[in-house]
C-alpha positions as CSV (number, residue, x, y, z in Angstrom):
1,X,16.2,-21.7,-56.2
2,X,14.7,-24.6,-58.2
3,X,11.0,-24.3,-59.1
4,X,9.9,-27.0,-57.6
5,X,10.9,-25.9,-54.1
6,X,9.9,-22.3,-55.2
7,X,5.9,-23.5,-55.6
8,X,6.3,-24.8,-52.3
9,X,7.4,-22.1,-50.7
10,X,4.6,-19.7,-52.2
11,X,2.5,-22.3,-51.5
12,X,3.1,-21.9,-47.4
13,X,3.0,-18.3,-47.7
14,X,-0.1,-18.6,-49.0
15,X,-1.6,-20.9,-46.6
16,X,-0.1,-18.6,-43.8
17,X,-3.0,-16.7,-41.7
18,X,-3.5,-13.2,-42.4
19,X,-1.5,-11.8,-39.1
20,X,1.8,-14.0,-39.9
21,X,1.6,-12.2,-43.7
22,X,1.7,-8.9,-41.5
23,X,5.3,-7.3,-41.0
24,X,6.8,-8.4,-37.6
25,X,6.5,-5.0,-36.4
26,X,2.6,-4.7,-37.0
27,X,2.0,-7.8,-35.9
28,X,4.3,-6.9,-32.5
29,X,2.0,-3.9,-31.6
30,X,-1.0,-6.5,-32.1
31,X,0.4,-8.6,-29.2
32,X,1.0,-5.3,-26.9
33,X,-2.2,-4.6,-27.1
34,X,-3.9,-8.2,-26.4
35,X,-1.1,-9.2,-23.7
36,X,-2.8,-6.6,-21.0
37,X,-1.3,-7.3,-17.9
38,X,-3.5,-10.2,-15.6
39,X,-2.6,-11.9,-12.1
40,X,-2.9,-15.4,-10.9
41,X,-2.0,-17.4,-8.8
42,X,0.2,-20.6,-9.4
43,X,-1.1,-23.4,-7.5
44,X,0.4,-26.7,-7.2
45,X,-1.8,-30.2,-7.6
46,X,-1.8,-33.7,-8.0
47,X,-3.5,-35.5,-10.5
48,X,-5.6,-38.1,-9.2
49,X,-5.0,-41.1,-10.9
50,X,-8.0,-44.3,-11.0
51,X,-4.8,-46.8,-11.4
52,X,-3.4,-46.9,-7.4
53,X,-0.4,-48.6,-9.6
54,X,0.7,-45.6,-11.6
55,X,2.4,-42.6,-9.4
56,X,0.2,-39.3,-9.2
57,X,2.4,-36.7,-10.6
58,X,2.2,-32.7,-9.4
59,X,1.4,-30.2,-11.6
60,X,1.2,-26.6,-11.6
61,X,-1.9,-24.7,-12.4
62,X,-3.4,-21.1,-12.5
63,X,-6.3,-18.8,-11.0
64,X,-7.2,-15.6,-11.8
65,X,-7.0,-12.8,-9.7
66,X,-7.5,-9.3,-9.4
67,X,-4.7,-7.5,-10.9
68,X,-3.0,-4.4,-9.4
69,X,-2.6,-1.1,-11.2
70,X,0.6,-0.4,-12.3
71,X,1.3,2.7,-10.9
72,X,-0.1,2.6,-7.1
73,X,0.5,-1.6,-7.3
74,X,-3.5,-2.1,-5.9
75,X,-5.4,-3.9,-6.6
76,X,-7.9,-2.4,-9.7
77,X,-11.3,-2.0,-8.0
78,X,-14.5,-4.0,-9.4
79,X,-17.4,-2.0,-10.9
80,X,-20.0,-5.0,-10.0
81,X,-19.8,-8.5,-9.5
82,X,-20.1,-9.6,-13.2
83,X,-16.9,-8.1,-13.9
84,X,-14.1,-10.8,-15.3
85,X,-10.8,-10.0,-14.4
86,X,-8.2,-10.9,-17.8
87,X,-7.1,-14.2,-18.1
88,X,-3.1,-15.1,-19.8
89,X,-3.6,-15.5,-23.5
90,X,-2.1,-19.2,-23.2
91,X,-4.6,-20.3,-26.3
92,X,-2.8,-17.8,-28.2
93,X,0.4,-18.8,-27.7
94,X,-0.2,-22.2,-28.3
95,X,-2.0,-21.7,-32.1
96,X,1.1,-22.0,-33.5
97,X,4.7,-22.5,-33.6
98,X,5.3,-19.3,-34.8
99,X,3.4,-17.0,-32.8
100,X,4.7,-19.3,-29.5
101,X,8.1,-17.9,-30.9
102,X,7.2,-14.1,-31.0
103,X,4.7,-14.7,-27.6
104,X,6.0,-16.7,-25.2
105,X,8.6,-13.7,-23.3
106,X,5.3,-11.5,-23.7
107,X,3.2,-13.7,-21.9
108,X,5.8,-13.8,-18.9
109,X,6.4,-10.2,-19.0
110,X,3.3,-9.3,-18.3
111,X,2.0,-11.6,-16.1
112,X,2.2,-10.9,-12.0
113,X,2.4,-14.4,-10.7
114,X,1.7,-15.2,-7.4
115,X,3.4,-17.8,-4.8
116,X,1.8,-18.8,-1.9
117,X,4.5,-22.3,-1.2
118,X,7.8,-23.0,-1.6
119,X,7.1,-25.7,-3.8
120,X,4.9,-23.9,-5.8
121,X,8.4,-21.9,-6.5
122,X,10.4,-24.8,-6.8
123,X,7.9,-26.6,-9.3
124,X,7.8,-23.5,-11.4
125,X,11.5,-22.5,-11.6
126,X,12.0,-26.5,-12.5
127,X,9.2,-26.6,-15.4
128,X,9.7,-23.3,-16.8
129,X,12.5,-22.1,-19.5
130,X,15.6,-19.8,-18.1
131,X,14.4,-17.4,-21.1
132,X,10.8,-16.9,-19.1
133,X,12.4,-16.7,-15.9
134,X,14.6,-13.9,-17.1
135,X,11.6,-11.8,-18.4
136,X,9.5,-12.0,-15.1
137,X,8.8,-8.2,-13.8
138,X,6.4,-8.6,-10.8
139,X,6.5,-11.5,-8.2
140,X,4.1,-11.9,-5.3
141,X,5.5,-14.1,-2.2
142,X,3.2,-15.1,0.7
143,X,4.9,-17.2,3.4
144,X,3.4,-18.4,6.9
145,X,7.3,-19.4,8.7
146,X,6.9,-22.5,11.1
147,X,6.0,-22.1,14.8
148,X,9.0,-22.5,17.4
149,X,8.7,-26.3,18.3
150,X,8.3,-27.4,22.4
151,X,10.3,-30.4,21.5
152,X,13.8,-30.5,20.3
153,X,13.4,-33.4,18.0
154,X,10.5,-31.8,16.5
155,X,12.9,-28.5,15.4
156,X,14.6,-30.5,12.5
157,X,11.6,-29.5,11.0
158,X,11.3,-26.1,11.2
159,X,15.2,-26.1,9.8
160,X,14.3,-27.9,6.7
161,X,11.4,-25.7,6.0
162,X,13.5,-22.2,6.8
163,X,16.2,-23.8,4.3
164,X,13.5,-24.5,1.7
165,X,12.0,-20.8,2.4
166,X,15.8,-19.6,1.2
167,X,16.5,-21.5,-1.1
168,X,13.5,-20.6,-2.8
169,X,14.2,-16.6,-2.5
170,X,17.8,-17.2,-3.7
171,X,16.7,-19.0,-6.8
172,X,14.0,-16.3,-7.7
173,X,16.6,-13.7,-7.3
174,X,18.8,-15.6,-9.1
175,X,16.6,-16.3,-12.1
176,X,14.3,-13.5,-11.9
177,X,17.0,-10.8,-13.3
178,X,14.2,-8.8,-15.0
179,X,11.9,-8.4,-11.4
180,X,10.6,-4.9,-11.1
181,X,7.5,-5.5,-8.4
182,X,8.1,-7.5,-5.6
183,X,5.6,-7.7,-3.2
184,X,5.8,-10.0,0.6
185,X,3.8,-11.0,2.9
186,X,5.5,-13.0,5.2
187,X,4.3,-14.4,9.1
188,X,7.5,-14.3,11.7
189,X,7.3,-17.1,14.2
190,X,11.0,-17.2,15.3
191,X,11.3,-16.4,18.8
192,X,13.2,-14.8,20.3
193,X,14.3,-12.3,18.1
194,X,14.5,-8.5,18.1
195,X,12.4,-8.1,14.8
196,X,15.9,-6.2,13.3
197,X,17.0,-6.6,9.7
198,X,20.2,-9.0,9.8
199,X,18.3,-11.8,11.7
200,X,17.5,-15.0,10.7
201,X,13.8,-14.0,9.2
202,X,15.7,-11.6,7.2
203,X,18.2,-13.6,5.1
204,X,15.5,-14.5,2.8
205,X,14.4,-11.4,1.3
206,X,17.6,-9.7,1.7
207,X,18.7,-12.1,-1.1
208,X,16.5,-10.0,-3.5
209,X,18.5,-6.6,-2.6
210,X,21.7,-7.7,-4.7
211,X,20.0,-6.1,-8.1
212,X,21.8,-3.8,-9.8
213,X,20.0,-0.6,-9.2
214,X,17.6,-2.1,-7.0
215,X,13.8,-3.0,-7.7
216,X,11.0,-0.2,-8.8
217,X,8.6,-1.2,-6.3
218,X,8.6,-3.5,-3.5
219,X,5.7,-3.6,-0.9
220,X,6.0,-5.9,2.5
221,X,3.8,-7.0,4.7
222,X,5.2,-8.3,8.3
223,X,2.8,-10.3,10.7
224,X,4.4,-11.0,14.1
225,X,2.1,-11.3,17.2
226,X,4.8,-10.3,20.1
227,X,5.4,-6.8,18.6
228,X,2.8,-3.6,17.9
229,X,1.8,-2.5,14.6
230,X,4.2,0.3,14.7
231,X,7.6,-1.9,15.3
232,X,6.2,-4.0,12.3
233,X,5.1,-0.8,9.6
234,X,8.9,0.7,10.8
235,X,10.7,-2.9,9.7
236,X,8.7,-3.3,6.7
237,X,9.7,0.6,5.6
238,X,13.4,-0.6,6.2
239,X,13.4,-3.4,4.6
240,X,11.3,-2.3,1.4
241,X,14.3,0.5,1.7
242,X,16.6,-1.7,1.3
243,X,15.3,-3.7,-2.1
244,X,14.2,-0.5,-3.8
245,X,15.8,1.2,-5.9
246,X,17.0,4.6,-3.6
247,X,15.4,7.4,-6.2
248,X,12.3,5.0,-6.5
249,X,11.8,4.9,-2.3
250,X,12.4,8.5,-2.2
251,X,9.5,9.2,-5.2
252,X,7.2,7.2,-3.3
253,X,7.8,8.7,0.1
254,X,7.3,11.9,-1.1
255,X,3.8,11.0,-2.6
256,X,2.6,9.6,0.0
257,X,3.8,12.8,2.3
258,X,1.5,14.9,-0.2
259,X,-1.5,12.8,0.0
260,X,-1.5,12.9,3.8
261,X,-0.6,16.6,3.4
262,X,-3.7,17.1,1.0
263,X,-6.0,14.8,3.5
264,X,-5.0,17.0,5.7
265,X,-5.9,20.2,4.5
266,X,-9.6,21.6,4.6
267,X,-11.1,24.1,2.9
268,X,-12.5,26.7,5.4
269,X,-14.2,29.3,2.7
270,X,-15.7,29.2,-0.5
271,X,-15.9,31.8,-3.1
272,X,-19.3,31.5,-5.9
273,X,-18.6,33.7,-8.8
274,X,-22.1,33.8,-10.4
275,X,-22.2,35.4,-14.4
């Protein structure tokens, strides 16, 4: 190597921050333990332009949230008001080119994104890489499904939106090939139906059944006025068995059998051993 381009190259090293001169694996364990997992929710927006001439433009945008505990998937429970729920280190990731390199998947990984629109979805499948996408491990879908319409020429609406609902669940399961949590809270308002997996409302979230293995955890929550609490608990437990992975579904059954079992049970004597 000639000198000249020799100097220069020491002289970068040098001018390199102290956690780039760190091996890749130190500085690997530093980023595992600042990139703690945080939820938020994507929201969509337009900018709001003074020029009526120019086009407002959406763009996506983030709020912080609560995040759920990994294990038990609720929500971790706040101490006091004051407390301040962890935000995504985006400021890190963007100091430099390098660290947005060795960052970027982390920041995904460990995020648990929340979707309350379909073009929320569609605008973040369309703006982010298919290397982020792939590294996604917890998704949370909430989706109010159009009412039945009185008029016939109003029901080409419901259609397009029912389409868009799909197509948005068969991207994600397409792209997301990493998902681990899935979590769903979706309103029915097809009518009539027999609230049975295989129908319509269905087709959607079936789409995210077709992993290999099936996912680790996957809560939903049905809200359909024309049929009892029990009918809705009984299709939710069917279709969250059929996402799951089977050994997962049958781990978490049987803890929740114990903690009713251990609600259950009562102490009825007590025995004081005093030294």
């Amino acid at each position: 190597m000639p000198l000249m381009y020799r100097c220069k190259s020491l002289k970068a090293r040098s001018k390199a921050s102290g956690l780039l001169r760190l091996p890749a694996e130190l500085r690997w364990q530093i980023y595992q333990y600042l990139f703690v997992p945080c939820r938020v929710e994507i929201v969509r927006t337009k900018n709001k332009s003074d020029d009526a001439r120019k086009p407002a433009h959406w763009r996506l945008k983030h709020q912080r949230m609560r995040p759920r505990e990994p294990n038990s998937q609720k929500p971790l429970a706040s101490r006091n008001r004051r407390d301040k729920w962890p935000s995504p280190m985006i400021n890190l990731v963007f100091s430099c080119r390098t660290i947005y390199c060795e960052t970027v998947l982390l920041l995904y990984s460990t995020t648990q994104f929340v979707f309350n629109s379909t073009n929320t979805v569609k605008r973040f499948l369309k703006t982010t890489t298919a290397d982020a996408q792939s590294v996604v491990h917890h998704v949370e879908l909430n989706h109010t499904m159009y009412n039945e319409p009185h008029l016939m020429e109003f029901r080409e609406y419901k259609i397009r939106s029912d389409i868009a609902w799909y197509d948005a669940c068969d991207q994600m399961a397409a792209s997301f090939s990493t998902l681990k949590v899935l979590h769903i809270k979706l309103a029915i308002n097809d009518w009539p139906i027999r609230l049975e997996l295989g129908e319509l409302w269905s087709m959607p979230l079936l789409q995210f059944a077709h992993y290999d293995g099936g996912l680790d955890y996957t809560g939903v929550q049905l809200q359909m006025k024309m049929f009892k609490d029990e009918k809705l608990r009984a299709v939710s437990r069917a279709l969250e068995k059929k996402i799951m992975n089977p050994k997962k579904f049958q781990i978490r059954e049987d803890e929740e059998m114990a903690w009713e079992l251990m609600k259950s049970v009562k102490a009825t004597k007590a025995l004081r051993v005093i030294f």
